[in-house]
C-alpha positions as CSV (number, residue, x, y, z in Angstrom):
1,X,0.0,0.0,0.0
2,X,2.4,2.3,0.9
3,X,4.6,1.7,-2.4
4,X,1.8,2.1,-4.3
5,X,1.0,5.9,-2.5
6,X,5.0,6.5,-3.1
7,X,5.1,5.6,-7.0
8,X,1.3,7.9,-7.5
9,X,3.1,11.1,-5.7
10,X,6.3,10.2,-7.5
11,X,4.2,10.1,-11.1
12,X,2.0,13.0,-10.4
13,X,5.4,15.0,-9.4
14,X,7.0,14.0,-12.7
15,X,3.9,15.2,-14.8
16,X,4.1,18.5,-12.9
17,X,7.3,18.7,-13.7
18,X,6.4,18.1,-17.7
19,X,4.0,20.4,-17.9
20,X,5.5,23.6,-16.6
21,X,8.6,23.0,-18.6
22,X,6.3,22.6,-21.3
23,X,4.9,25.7,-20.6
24,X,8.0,27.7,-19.8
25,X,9.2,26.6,-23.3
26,X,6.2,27.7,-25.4
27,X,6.5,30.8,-23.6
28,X,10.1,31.4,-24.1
29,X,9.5,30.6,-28.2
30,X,6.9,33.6,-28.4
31,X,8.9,36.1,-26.1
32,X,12.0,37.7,-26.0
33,X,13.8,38.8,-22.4
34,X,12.2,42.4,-23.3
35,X,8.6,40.8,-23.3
36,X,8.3,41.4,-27.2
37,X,7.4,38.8,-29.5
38,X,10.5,37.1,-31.2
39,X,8.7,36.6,-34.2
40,X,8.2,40.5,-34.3
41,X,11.9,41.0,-33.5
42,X,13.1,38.6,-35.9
43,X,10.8,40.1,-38.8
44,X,12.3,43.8,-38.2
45,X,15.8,42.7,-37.8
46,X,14.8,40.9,-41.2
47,X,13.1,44.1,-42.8
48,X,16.3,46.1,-41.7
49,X,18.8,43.7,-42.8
50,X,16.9,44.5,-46.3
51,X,17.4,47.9,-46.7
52,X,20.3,49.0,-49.1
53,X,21.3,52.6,-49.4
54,X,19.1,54.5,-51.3
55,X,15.8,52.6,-50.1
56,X,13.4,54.6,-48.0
57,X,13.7,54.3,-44.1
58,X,10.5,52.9,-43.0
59,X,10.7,54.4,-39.6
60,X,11.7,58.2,-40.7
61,X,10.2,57.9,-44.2
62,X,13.3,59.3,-45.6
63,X,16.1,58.2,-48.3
64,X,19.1,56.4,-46.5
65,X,22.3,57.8,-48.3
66,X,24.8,55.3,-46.8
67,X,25.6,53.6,-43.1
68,X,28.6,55.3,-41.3
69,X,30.1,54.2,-38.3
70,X,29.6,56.2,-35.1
71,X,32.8,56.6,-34.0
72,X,34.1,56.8,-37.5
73,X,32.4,58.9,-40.1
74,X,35.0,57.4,-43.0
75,X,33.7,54.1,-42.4
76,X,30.8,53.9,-45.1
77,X,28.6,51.1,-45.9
78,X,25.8,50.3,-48.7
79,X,24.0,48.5,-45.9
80,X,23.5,48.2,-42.3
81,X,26.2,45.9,-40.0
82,X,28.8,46.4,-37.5
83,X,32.0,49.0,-37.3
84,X,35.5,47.7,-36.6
85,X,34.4,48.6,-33.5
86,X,31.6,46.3,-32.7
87,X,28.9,49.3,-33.0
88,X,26.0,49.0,-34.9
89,X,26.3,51.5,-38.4
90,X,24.0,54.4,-38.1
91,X,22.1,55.5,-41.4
92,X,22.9,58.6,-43.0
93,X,19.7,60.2,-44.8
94,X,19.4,62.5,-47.6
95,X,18.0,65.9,-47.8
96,X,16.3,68.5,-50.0
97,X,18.3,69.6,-52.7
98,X,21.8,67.6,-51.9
99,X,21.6,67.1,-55.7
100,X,21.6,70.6,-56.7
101,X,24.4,71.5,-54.3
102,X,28.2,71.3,-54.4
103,X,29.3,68.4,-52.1
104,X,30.8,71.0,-50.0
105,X,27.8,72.6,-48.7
106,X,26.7,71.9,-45.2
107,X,23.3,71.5,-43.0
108,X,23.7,72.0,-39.3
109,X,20.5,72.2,-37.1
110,X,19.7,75.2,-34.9
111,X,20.4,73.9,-31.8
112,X,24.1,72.7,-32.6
113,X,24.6,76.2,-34.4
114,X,23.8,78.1,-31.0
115,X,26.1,75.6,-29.2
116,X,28.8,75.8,-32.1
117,X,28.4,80.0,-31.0
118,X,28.3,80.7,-34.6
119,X,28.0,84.4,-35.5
120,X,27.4,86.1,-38.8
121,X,27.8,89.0,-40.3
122,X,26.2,90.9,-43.7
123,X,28.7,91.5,-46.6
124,X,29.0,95.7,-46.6
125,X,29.6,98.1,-49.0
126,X,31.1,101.4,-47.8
127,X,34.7,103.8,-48.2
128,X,37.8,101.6,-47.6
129,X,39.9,104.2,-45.4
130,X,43.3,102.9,-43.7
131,X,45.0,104.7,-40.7
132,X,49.0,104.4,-40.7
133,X,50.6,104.9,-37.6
134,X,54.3,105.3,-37.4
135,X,56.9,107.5,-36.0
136,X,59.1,110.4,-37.4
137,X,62.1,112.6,-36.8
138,X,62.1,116.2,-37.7
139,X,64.6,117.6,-39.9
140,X,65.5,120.6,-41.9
141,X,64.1,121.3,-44.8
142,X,67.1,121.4,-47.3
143,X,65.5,123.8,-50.0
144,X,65.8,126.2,-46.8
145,X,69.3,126.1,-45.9
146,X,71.6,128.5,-47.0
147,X,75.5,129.1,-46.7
148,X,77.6,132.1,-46.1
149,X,81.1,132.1,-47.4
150,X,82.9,134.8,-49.5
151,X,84.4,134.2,-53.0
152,X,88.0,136.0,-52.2
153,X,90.8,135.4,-49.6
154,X,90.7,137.3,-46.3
155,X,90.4,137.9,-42.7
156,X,87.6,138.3,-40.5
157,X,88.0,141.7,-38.4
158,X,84.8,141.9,-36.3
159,X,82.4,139.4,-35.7
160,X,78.5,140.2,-34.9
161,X,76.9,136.6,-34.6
162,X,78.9,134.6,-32.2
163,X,77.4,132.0,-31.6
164,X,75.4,128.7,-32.8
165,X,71.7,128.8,-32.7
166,X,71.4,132.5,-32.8
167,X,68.3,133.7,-34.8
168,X,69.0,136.3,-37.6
169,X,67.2,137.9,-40.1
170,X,67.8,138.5,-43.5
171,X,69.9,141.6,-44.5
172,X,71.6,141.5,-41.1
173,X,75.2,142.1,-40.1
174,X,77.2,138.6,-40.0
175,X,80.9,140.2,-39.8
176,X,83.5,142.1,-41.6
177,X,86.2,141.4,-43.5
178,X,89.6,142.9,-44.9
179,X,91.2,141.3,-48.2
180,X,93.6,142.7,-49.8
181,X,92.4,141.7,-53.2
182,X,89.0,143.5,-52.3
183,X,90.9,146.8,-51.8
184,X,92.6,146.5,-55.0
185,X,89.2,146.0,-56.7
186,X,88.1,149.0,-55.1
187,X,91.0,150.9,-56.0
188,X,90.5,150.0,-59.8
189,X,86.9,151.0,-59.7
190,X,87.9,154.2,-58.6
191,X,90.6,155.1,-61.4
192,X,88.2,153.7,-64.1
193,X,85.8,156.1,-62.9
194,X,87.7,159.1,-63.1
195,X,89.3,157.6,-66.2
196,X,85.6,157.8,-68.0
197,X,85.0,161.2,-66.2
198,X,88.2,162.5,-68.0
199,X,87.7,160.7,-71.1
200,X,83.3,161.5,-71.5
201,X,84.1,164.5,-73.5
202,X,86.4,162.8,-75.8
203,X,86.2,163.3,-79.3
204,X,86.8,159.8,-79.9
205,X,83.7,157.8,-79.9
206,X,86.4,154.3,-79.2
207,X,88.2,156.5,-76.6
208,X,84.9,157.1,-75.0
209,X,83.2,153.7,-75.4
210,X,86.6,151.6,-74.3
211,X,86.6,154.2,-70.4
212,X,82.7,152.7,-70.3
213,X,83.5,149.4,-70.7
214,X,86.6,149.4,-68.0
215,X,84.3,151.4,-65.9
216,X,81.2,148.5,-66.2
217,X,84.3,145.7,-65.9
218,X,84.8,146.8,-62.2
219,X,81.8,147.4,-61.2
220,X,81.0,143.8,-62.1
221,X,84.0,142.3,-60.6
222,X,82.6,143.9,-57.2
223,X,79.4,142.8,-57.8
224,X,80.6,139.4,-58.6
225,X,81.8,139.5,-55.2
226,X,78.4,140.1,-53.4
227,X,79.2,143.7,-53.0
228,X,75.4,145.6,-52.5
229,X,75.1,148.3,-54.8
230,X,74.5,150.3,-51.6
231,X,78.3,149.4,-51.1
232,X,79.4,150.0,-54.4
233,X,77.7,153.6,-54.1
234,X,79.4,154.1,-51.2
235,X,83.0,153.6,-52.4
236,X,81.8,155.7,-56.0
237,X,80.4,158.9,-54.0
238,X,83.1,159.2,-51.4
239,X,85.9,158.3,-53.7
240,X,87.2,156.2,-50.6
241,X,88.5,152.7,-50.7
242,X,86.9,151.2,-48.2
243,X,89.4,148.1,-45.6
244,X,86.6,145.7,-44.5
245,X,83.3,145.1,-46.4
246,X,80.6,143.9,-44.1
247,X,78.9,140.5,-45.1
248,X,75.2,140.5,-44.9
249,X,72.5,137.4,-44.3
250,X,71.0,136.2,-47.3
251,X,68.0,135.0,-45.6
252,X,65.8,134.9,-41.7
253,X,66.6,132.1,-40.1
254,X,68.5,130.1,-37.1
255,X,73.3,129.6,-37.3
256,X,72.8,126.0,-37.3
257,X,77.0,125.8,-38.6
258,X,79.4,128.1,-37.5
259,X,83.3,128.1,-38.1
260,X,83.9,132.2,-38.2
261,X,86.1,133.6,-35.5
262,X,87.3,136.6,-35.5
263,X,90.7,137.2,-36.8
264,X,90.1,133.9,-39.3
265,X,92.0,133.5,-42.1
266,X,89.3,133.2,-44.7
267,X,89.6,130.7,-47.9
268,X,88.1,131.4,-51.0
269,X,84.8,129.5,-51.0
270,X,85.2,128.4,-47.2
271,X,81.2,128.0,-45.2
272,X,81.7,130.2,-43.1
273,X,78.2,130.1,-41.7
274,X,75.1,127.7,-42.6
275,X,71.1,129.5,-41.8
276,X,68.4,127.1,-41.6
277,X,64.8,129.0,-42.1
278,X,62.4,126.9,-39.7
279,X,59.2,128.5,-41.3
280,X,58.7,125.1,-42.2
281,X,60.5,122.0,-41.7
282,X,60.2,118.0,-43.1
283,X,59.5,115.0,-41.0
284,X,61.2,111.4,-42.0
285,X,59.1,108.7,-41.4
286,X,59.2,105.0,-42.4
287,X,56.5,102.7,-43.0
288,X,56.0,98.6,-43.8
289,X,56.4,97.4,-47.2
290,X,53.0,96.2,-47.3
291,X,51.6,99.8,-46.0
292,X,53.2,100.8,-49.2
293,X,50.3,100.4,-51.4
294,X,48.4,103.1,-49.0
295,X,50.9,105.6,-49.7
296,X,50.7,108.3,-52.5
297,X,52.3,111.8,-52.9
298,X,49.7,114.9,-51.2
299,X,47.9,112.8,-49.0
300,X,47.5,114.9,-45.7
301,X,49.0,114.2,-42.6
302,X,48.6,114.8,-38.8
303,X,51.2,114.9,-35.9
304,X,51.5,115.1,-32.5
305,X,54.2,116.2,-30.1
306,X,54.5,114.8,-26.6
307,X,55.5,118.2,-25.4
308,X,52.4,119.7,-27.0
309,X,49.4,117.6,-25.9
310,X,46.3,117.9,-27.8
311,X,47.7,119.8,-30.4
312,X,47.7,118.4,-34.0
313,X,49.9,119.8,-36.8
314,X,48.7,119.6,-40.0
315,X,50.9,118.5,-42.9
316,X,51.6,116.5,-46.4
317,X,53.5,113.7,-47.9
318,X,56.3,115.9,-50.0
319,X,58.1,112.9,-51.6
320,X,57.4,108.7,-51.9
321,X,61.9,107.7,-51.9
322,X,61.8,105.1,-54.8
323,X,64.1,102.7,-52.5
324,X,63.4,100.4,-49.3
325,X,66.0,99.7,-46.4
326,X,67.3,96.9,-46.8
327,X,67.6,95.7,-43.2
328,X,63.8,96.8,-42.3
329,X,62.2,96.5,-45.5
330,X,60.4,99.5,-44.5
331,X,59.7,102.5,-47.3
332,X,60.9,106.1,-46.3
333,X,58.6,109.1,-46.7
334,X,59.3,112.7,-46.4
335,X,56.2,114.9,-44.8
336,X,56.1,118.8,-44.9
337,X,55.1,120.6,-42.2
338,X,54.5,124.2,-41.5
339,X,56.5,126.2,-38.3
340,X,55.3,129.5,-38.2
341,X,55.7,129.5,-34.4
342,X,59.0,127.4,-34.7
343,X,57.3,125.2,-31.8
344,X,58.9,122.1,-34.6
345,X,62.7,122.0,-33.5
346,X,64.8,119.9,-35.6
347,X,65.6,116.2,-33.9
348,X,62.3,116.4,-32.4
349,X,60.6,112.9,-32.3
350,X,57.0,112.7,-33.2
351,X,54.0,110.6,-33.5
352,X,52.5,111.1,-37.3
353,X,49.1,110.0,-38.6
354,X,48.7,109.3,-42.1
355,X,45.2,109.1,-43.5
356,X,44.1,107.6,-47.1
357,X,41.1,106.1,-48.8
358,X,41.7,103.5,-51.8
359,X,37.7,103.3,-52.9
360,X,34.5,105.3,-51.8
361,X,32.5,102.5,-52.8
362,X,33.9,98.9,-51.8
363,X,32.9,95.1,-50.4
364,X,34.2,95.1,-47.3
365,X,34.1,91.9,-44.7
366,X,36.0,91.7,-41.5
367,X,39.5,89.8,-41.3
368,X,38.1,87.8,-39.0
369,X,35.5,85.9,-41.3
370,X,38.4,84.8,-43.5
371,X,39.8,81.5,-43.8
372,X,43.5,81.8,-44.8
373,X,45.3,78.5,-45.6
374,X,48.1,80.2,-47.7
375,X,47.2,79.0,-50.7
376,X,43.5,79.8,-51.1
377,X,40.9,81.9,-49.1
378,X,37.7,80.8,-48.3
379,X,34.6,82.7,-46.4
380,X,31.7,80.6,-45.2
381,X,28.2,81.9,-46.5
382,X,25.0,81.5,-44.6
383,X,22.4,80.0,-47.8
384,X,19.5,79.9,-44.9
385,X,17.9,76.7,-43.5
386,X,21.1,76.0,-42.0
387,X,22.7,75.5,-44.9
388,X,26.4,76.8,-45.1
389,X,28.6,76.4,-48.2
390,X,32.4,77.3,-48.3
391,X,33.2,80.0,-50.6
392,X,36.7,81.0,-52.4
393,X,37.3,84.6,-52.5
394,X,40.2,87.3,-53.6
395,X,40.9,89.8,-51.3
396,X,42.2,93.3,-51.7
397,X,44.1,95.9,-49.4
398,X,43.6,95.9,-45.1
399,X,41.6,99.0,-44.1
400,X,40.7,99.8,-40.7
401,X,39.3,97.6,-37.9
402,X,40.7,94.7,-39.5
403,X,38.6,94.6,-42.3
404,X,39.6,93.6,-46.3
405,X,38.1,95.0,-48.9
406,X,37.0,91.8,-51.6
407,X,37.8,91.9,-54.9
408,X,35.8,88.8,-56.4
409,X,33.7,85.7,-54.4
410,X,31.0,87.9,-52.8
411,X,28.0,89.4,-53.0
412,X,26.8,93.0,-51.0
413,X,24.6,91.8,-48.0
414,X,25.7,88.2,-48.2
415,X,25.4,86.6,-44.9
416,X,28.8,85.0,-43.8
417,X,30.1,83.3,-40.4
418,X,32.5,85.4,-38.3
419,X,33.1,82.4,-36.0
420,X,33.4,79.1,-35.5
421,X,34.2,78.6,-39.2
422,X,36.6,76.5,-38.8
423,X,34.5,73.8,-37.5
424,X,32.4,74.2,-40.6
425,X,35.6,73.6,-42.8
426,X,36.4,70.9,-40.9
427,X,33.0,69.7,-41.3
428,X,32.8,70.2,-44.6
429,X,36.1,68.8,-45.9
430,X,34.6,65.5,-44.5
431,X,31.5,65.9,-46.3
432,X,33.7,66.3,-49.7
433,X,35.7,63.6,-48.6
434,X,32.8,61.1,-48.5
435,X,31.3,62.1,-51.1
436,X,33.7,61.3,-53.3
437,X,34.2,57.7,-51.7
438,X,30.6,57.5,-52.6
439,X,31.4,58.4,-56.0
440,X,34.1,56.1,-56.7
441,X,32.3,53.1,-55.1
442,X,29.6,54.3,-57.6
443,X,31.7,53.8,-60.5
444,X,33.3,50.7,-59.2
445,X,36.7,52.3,-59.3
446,X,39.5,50.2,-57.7
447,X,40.1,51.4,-53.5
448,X,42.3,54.4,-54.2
449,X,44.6,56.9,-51.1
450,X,41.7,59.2,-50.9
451,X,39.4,55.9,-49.9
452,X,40.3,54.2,-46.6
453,X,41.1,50.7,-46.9
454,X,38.1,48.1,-45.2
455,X,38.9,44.6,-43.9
456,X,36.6,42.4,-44.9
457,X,35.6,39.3,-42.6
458,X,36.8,36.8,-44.7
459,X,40.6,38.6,-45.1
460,X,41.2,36.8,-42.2
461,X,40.2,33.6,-43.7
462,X,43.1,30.7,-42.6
463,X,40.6,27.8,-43.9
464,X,43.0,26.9,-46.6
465,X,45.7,26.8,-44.7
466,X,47.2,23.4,-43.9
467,X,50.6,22.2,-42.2
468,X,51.8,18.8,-43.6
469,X,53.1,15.5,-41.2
470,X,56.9,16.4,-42.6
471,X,56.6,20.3,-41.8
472,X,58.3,19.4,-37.8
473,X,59.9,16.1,-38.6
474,X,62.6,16.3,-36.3
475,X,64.6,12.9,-37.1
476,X,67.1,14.2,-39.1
477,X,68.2,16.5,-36.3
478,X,70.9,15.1,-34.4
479,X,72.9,16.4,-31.0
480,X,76.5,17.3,-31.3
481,X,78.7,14.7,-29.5
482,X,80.4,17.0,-27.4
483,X,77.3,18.5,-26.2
484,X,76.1,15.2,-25.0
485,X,79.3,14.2,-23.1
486,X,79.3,17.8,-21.6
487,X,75.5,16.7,-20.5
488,X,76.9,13.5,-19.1
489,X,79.5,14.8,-17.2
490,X,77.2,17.7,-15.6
491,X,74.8,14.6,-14.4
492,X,78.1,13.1,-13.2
């Protein structure tokens, strides 16, 4: 009795057993861990497994392009799998107008263009006007400058300006001088006057005309040596020779050379004095070679002293010196400047302005929207929708602010990025990049530098290879004798 209660509980365990794992199979064949229907997975991953690029994306309802790799946007595929990396590929879709448009062009979305902290800027049209700032050094002006020297052999017997610096004016006393060969000019002046006196009445027209022309001869040769006629009067109406002739300033200015002493034997043609007239005086500035283009002969100029605040002096460019230094590569100008309060001193160092305008009417963008590589420019236009497409440009001359003035490329009030441009060239270069995989796997061109190599599963492949019995037959090999008797004796 009892065995027979054992075997019923031990049977109807059993069948208890049976029929949950029955059920915990059938479940397990219609669900997945997630709860959903593993006939439903399986049919998606099917239906996705399906798709090749170019097919419409039943879940966005738009045209897949190609499957890139998430970590790797290089890593292109025709249809969905797995990136070197184990991820899943992530399609890439088409949009709008991609046909129409230069594989450069970009789309970025709003959001990542306010994170990106893109900024743009309208393409302007306005004057181009450049400031150069450099430094100068005032100078004499050399048209003004003027020497005093006497054309005969002397000595100086009084001296009236003594000293360097000393303002004069024109017509005023410098000093006098005796030379004998002056006296003796005077003293033939004199006879050939009274010589034509005597001889005016002369029958003789020759006799008469011959005591003229003496008489003109030397009053000539006195004139010839910067004798005033006041001087010459004097000797002709007192009939006196006079010792030492006075020599006069030729013009108003300031001694800036003096050599004179009094009691100085005097050369022929010796500078005895040099007069610089400060009514106005030149500036030598330098500028940069490529400030050169800016600079033209008349254009104004302003300077300012550091011992004169606030006062600006008003001035041109005189002369453009058809020469660069060498050692600075840096172009010399010469300004002009008037000094009618002689507040300019020569040697003065001074801050100088120059101000210019190449066009009234030019495209102007700001340096800073510019893409310099070297080679090429580029400047990033705004086409709207977040569009952004790389344009090449020529550039002109730098005004002020940092802005260029634009030759050829744009357009007046283009919109083009100011920042963050260089993460749309980056962005963009990519862009080119894979399209032009695309279009080589397209034409079923041969894997070429511009196309990274892919490793296939199968490269791997080592089915084929097989090692044969022989490959590590080792009975040939033999030990040397004297290695096996070393052996033996290390045992030993």
């Amino acid at each position: 009795m009892k065995k027979s209660i054992k075997r019923s509980l031990l049977l109807a365990t059993f069948g208890f057993i049976g029929v949950l794992t029955l059920l915990i199979t059938w479940n397990g064949f219609d669900r997945s861990p997630t709860g959903e229907s593993i006939l439903t997975v399986s049919k998606a991953l099917a239906a996705e497994n399906e798709l090749k690029a170019g097919m419409i994306d039943p879940k966005t309802g738009k045209k897949i392009k190609y499957w890139a790799a998430p970590m790797d946007p290089t890593y292109i595929r025709n249809e969905p799998g797995k990136s070197p990396m184990g991820m899943d590929l992530v399609p890439v879709y088409e949009e709008e107008g991609d046909e129409k448009e230069p594989a450069s062009t970009i789309r970025i979305d709003p959001v990542t263009i306010q994170n990106m902290g893109v900024r743009m800027e309208r393409v302007k049209r306005k004057p181009l006007v450049k400031n150069i700032r450099t430094f100068g050094n005032i100078t004499y002006d050399e048209r003004r400058i003027y020497a005093v020297n006497t054309k005969f052999n002397g000595w100086i017997e009084k001296l009236y300006v003594d000293f360097i610096g000393e303002t004069v004016k024109k017509g005023q006393p410098l000093f006098d001088i005796y030379s004998p060969e002056l006296v003796t000019a005077q003293e033939e002046y004199l006879l050939s006057l009274h010589h034509n006196e005597s001889l005016k009445e002369s029958p003789y027209a020759s006799i008469r005309e011959g005591a003229q022309r003496l008489l003109n001869a030397s009053r000539t040769r006195l004139r010839y040596w910067d004798l005033t006629e006041k001087q010459i009067k004097k000797v002709e109406n007192t009939g006196i020779v006079q010792k030492t002739l006075t020599i006069f300033s030729p013009a108003s200015g300031v001694v800036i050379k003096k050599i004179a002493f009094q009691g100085h034997d005097v050369k022929a043609g010796e500078h005895l004095y040099e007069i610089a007239d400060l009514s106005k005086v030149w500036v030598d500035v330098e500028v940069y070679e490529y400030e050169f283009p800016w600079i033209k002969k008349g254009m104004p100029a302003e300077m300012e002293l550091s011992y004169v605040p606030g006062k600006i002096f008003t001035g041109k460019v005189l002369y453009v010196y058809p020469f660069l230094t060498a050692k600075t590569r840096t172009a010399r100008l010469r300004l002009e400047f008037p000094n009618p309060d002689y507040q300019l001193k020569p040697d003065m160092y001074a801050n100088v302005n120059l101000k210019t305008a190449v066009s009234e009417d030019s495209l102007v963008i700001p340096q800073e929207a510019v893409i310099d590589s070297g080679v090429r420019k580029l400047v990033f236009v705004a086409l709207g929708k977040g569009k952004f497409q790389p344009r090449e440009v020529k550039l002109g001359l730098e005004g002020n602010d940092h802005e260029f003035q634009v030759l050829e490329g744009l357009k007046e009030n283009e919109q083009i990025v100011i920042s963050a441009q260089f993460m749309l060239d980056s962005e963009s270069r990519l862009r080119e990049a894979i399209q032009k995989m695309l279009e080589v796997q397209k034409q079923g061109a041969p894997t070429t530098d511009t196309q990274p190599m892919k490793m296939e599963d199968d490269d791997l492949d080592m089915t084929d290879m097989k090692m044969e019995e022989d490959d590590l037959d080792m009975s040939d090999m033999k030990m040397d004798e004297t290695t096996e008797t070393s052996k033996a004796h290390q045992h030993k």
